[in-house]
C-alpha positions as CSV (number, residue, x, y, z in Angstrom):
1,X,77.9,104.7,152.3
2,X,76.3,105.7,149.1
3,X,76.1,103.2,146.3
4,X,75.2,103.6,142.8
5,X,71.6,104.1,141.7
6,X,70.2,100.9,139.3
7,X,67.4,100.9,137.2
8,X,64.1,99.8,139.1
9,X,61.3,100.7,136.8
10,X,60.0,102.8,133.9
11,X,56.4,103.8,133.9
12,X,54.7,106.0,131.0
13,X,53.0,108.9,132.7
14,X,50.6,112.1,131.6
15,X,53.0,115.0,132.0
16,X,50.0,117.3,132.7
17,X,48.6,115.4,135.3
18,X,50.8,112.7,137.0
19,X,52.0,113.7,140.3
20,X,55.4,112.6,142.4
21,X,55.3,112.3,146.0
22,X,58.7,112.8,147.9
23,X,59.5,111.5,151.3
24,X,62.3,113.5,152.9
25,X,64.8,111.6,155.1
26,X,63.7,113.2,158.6
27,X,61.1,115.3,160.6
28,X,62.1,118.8,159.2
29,X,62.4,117.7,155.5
30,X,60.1,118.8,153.0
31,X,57.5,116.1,152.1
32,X,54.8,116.0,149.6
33,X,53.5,115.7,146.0
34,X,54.9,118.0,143.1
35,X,53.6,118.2,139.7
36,X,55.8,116.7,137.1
37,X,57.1,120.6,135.9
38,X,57.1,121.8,139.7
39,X,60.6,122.0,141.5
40,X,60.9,120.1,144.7
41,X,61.8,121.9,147.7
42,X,66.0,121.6,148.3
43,X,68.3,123.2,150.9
44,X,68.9,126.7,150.6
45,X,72.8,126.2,152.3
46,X,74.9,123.7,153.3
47,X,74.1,124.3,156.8
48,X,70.4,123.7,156.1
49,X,71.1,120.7,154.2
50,X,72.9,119.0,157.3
51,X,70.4,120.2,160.3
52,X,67.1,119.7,158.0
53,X,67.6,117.0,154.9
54,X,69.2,113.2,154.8
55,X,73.2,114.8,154.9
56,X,75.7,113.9,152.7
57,X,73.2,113.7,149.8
58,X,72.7,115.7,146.8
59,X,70.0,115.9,144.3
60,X,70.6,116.9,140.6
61,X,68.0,119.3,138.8
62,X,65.3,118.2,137.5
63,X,65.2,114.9,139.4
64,X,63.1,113.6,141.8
65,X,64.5,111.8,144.7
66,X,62.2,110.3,148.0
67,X,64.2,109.1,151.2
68,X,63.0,105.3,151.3
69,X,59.5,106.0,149.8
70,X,58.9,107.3,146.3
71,X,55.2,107.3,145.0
72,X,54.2,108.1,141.3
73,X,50.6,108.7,140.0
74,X,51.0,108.3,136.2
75,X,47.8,110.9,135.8
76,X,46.4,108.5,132.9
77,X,44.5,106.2,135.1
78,X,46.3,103.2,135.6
79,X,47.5,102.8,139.9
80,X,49.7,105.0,141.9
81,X,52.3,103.2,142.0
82,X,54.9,103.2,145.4
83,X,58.7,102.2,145.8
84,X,59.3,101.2,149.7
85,X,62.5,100.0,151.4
86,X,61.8,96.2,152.3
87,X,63.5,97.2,155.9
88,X,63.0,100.7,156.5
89,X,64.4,100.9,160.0
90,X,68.1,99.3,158.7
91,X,68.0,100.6,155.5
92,X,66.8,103.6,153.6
93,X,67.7,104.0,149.9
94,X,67.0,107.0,147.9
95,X,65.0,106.5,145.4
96,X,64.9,108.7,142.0
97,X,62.6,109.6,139.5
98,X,63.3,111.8,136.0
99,X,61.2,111.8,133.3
100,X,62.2,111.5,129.5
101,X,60.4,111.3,126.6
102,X,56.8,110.7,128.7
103,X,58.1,108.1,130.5
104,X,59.5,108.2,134.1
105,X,62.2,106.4,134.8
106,X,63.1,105.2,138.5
107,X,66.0,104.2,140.2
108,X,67.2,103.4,143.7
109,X,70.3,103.1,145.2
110,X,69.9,100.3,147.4
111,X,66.6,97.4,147.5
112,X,63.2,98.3,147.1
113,X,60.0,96.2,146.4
114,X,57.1,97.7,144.6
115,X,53.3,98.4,145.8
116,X,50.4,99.7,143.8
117,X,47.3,102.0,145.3
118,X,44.4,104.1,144.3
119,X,45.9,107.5,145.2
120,X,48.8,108.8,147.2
121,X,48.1,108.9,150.4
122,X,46.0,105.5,150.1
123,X,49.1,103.7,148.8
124,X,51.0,105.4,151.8
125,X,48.5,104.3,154.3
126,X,48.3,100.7,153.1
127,X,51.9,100.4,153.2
128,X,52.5,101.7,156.5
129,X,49.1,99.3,157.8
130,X,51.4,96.4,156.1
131,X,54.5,96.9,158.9
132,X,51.9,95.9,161.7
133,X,53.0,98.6,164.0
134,X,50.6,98.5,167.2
135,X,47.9,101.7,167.2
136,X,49.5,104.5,169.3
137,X,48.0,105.1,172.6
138,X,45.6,108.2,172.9
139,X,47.7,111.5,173.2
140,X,47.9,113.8,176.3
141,X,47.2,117.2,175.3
142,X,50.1,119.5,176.1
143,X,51.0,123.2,176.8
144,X,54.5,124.1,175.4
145,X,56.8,127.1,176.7
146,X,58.5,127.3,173.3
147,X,56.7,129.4,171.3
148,X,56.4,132.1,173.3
149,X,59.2,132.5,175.6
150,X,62.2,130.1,173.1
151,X,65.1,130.0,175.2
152,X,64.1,132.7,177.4
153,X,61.5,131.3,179.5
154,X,62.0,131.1,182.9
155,X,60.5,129.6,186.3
156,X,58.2,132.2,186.7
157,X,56.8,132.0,183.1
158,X,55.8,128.5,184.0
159,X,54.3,129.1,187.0
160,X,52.5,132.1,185.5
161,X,50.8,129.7,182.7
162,X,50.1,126.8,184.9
163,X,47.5,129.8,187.0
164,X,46.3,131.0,184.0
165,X,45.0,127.3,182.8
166,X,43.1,127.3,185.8
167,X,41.6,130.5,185.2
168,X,40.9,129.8,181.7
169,X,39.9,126.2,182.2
170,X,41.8,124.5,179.9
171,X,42.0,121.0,180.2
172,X,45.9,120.7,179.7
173,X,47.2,117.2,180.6
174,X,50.7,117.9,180.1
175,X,52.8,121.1,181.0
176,X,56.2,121.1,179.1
177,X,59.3,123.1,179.7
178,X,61.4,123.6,176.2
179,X,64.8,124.3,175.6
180,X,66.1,126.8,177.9
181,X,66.2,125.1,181.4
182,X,69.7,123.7,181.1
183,X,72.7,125.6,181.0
184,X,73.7,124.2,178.2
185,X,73.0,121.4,175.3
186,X,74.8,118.2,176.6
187,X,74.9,119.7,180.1
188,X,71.3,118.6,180.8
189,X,71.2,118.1,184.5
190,X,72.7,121.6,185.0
191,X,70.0,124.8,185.4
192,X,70.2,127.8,183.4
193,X,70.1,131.1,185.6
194,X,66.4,131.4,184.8
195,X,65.4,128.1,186.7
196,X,65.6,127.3,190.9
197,X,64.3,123.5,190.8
198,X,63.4,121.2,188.5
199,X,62.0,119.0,190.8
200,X,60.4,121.8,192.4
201,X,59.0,123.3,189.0
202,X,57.7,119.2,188.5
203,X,56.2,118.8,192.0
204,X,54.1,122.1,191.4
205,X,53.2,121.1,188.4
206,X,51.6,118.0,189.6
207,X,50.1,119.3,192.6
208,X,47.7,121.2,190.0
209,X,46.7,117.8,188.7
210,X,48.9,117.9,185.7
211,X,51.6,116.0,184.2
212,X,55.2,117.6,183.9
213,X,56.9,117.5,180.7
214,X,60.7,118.1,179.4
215,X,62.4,118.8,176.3
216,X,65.7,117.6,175.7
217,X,68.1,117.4,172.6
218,X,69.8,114.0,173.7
219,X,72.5,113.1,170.7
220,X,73.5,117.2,170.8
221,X,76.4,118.5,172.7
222,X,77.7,122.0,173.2
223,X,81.7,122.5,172.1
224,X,81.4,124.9,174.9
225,X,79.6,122.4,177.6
226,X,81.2,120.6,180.8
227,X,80.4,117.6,178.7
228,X,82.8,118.2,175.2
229,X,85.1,119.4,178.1
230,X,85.1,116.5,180.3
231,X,84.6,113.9,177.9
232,X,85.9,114.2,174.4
233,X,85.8,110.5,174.0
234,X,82.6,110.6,174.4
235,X,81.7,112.5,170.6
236,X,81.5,111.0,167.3
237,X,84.5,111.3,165.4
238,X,85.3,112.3,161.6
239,X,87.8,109.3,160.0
240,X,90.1,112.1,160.1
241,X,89.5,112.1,163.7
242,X,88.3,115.7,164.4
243,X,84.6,115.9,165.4
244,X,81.6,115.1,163.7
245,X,79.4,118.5,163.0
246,X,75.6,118.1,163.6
247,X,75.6,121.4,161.8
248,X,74.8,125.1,163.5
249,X,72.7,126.6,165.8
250,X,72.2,128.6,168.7
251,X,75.0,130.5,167.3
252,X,77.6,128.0,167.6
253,X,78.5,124.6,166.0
254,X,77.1,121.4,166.9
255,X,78.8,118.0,168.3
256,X,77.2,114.4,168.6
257,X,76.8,112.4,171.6
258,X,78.3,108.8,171.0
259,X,75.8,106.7,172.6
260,X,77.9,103.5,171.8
261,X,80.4,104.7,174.4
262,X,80.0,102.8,177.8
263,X,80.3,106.2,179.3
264,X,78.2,108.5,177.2
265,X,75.5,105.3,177.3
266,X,75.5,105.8,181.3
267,X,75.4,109.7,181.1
268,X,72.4,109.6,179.0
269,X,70.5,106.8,180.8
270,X,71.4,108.9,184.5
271,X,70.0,112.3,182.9
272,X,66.7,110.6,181.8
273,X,66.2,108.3,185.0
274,X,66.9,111.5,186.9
275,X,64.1,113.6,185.1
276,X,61.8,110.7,185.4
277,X,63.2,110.4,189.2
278,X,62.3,114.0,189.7
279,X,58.7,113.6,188.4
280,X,58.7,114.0,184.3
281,X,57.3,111.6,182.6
282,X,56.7,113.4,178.9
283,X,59.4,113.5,176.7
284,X,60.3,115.5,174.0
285,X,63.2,114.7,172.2
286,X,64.5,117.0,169.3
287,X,67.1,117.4,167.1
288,X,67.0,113.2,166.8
289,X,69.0,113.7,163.1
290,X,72.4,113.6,165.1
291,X,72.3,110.2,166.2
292,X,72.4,108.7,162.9
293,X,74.7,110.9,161.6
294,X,78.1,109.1,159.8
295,X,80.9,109.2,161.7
296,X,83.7,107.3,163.9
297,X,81.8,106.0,166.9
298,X,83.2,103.6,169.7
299,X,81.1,100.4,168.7
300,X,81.4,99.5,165.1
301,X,77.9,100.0,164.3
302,X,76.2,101.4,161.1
303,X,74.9,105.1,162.1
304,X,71.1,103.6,161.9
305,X,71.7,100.9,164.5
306,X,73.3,103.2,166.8
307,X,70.7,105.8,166.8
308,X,67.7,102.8,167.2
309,X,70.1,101.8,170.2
310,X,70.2,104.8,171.4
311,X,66.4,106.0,171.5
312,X,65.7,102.7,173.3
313,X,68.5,103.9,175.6
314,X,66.0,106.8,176.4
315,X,63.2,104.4,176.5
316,X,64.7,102.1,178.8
317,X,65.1,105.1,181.2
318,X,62.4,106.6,181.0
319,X,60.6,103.5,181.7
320,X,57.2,102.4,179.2
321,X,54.5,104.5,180.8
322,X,56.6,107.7,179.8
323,X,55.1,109.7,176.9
324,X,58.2,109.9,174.4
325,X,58.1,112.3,171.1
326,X,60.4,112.5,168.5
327,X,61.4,115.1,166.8
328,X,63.8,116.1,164.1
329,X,64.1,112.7,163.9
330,X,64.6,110.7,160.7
331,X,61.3,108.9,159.6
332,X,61.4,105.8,158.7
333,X,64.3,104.5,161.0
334,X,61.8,105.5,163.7
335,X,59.2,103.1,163.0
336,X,58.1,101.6,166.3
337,X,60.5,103.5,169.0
338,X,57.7,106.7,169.5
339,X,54.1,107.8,171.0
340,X,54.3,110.6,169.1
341,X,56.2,112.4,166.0
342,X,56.6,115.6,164.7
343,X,56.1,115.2,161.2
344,X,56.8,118.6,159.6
345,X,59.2,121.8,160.0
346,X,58.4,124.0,162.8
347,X,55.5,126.1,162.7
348,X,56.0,129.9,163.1
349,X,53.9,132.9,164.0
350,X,54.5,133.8,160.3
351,X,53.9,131.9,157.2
352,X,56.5,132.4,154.6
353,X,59.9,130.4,156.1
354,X,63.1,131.7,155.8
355,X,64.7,131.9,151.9
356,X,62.0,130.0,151.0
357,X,63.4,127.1,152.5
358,X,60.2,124.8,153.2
359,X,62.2,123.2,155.8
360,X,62.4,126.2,157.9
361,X,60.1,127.4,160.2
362,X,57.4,129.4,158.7
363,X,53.4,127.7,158.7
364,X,53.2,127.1,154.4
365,X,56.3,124.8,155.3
366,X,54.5,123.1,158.2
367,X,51.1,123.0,156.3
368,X,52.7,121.7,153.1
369,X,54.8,118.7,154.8
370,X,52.7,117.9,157.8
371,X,49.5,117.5,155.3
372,X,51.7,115.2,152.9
373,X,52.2,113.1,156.3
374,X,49.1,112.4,157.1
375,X,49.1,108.5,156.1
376,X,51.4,108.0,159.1
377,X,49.1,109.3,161.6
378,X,47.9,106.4,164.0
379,X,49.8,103.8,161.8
380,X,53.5,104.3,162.8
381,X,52.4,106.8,165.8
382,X,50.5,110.2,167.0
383,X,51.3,113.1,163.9
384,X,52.8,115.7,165.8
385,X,51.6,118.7,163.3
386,X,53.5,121.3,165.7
387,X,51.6,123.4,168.3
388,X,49.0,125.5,168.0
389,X,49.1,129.2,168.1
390,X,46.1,131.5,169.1
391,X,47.3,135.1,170.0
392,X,46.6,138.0,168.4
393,X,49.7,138.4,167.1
394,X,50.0,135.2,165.5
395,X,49.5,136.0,161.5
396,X,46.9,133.8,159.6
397,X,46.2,132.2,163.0
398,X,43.0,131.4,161.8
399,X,44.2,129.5,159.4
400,X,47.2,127.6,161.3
401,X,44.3,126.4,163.6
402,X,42.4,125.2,161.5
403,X,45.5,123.0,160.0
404,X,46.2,121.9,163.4
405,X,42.8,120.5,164.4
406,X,42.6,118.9,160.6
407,X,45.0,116.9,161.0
408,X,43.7,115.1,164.2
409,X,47.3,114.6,166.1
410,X,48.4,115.9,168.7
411,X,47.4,118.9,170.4
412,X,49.5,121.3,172.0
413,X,49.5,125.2,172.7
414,X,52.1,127.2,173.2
415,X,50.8,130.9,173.9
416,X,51.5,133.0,176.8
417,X,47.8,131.9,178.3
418,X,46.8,135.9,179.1
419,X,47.5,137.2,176.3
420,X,45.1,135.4,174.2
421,X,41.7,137.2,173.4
422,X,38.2,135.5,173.7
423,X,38.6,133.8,170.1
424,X,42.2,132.5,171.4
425,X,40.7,130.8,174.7
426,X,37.7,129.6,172.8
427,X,39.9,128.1,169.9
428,X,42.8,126.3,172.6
429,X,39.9,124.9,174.6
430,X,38.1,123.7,171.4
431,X,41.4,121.8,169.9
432,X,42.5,120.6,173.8
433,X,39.1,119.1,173.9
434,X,39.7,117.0,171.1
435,X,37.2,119.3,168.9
436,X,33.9,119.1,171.3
């Protein structure tokens, strides 16, 4: 897959003042502009580096590298200068940087054409303007069981936040049930012990004038689900013909839906007709990495192709008026296939993320990347900067907040509703009312 990198440019540069900016490979990877002395953010295990960076790649010390997008402000006044993949949905090339002697040299290892700008983020911006991506539609806002409740949350939970935004008047378009619904990842259609109905949960939703809302990890599958069991065949192979690891979570290892199979094609499009059937009609798909993941699939397609193909699987079932968000998802093959995107790590109700990684969840590693993001914000879709957080317990919510509502995207909360204090409510309602 990975061919050898060939020069592309040299460009002198002030070693006090230029700046690099990275572009990691998906949703979760760090993103943003380092001094020319500063050390880029890299995976802090091998786990990490599969779940959270562009797999299968490795960057030496003291080297820059940008997934598909590498900017370079020299520092001395002369243009930022940008390195772009000509077709960044097919093909993403990494694209290095190292400086020697005060002069930084760059090289890709695939094509890559060259644009100049005034600044960072401008040349960003201009460059993303350039693909001619129609404007996103205006946002919902959203409430979000996830950071509150994780994989705990139950029927009742729901039920007990969908009261309390009528008490609290909070104009919340969207109510949307995270992970923890379905027995098990893969098994989608199947309810965890915590939930009765989905279509019930939906229809009550609704009836309070509110739209319902889903999260789902599509390309993910369980070892341990009625799916791996019922349909090996259906999983991306290694060439060696075990199965392809999407990494580790939820305290087990991960698998990968083969949406080139006939079957696992008609699974898919059944459990998203089905939600949509039973009343959802927002989306949020996560852990989008696994679907362009190498590996031996049934079609002989290239692992970009098949995850394009399979997102507009989803769409197709989900039918256009559907709200889909992407998440986890690898950037620049997304371009045109979302509403919305979450363009940073997940927030947390702490700052600092775990070892430091700055693609775990932790709010410096949301900050850093979703601010570096920016540019793509109403150009390729809605920035998703992750949900807001306004309880008490929440450290430096002050400051998350005020990142959130920065950044203009989309606005979610994801609080239990009654435990919020007067500056909580005021703050949600603020943000959910676009500011006013």
């Amino acid at each position: 897959m990975h061919h050898p990198f060939t020069p592309v440019a040299a460009v002198p540069v002030d070693p006090r003042r230029a700046r690099v900016h990275e572009e990691g490979w998906q949703s979760w990877s760090p993103s943003g502009a380092y001094a020319l002395d500063a050390r880029p953010h890299r995976p802090a295990n091998a786990t990490w580096a599969t779940v959270c960076y562009r797999p299968g790649v490795t960057v030496p010390a003291g080297v820059f590298q940008g997934e598909g997008l590498l900017a370079l402000d020299p520092g001395d006044g002369s243009p930022v200068r940008l390195w772009a993949a000509p077709d960044p949905v097919r093909e993403v090339p990494s694209i290095r940087l190292v400086v020697r002697d005060g002069t930084a040299e760059i090289g890709a290892d695939g094509p890559v054409k060259e644009f100049t700008g005034t600044d960072i983020q401008a040349v960003l911006a201009e460059w993303a303007s350039g693909l001619g991506v129609p404007a996103p539609r205006p946002a919902p806002t959203v409430w979000c069981s996830w950071y509150e409740y994780f994989t705990e949350v139950t029927e009742d939970d729901v039920h007990e936040n969908l009261r309390a935004m009528d008490t609290l008047d909070l104009p919340v378009d969207v109510v949307q049930i995270d992970d923890g619904y379905q027995k098990a990842l893969g098994d989608w259609l199947t309810l965890s012990g915590r939930f009765r109905s989905r279509r019930g949960i939906a229809e009550a939703i609704r009836a309070r004038g509110r739209r319902a809302g889903i999260w789902t990890a599509p390309f993910l599958v369980d070892p341990g689900s009625e799916l791996a069991a019922g349909h090996p065949d259906w999983l991306v192979r290694t060439a060696d013909g075990g199965f392809a690891h999407a990494g580790h979570n939820w305290g087990h290892d991960l698998y990968v839906l083969d949406t080139t199979h006939p079957g696992a094609a008609a699974y898919l499009t059944e459990v998203f007709r089905t939600l949509r059937t039973e009343g959802y009609d927002y989306f949020k798909a996560d852990f989008l990495y696994a679907g362009a993941l190498d590996g031996v699939r049934h079609a002989p397609v290239d692992p970009l192709t098949a995850y394009r193909d399979g997102i507009a699987l989803i769409r197709a079932a989900i039918g256009p008026e559907s709200y889909l968000l992407g998440c986890g998802a690898p950037v620049l093959p997304s371009i045109g296939l979302f509403d919305a995107m979450r363009v940073s790590p997940d927030t947390a109700p702490h700052r600092a993320p775990e070892a430091g990684d700055f693609s775990q969840p932790g709010q410096d590693a949301a900050e850093f990347t979703g601010a570096a993001r920016q540019w793509q914000h109403g150009r390729f879709w809605t920035n998703d900067p992750d949900c807001l957080m306004a309880r008490p317990a929440v450290e430096t919510r002050e400051r998350w907040a005020a990142h959130v509502e920065a950044t203009g995207g989309l606005m979610a909360s994801s609080d239990r509703l009654l435990s919020l204090d007067p500056w909580g409510v005021d703050t949600t309602r603020r943000l959910l009312s676009g500011g006013e």
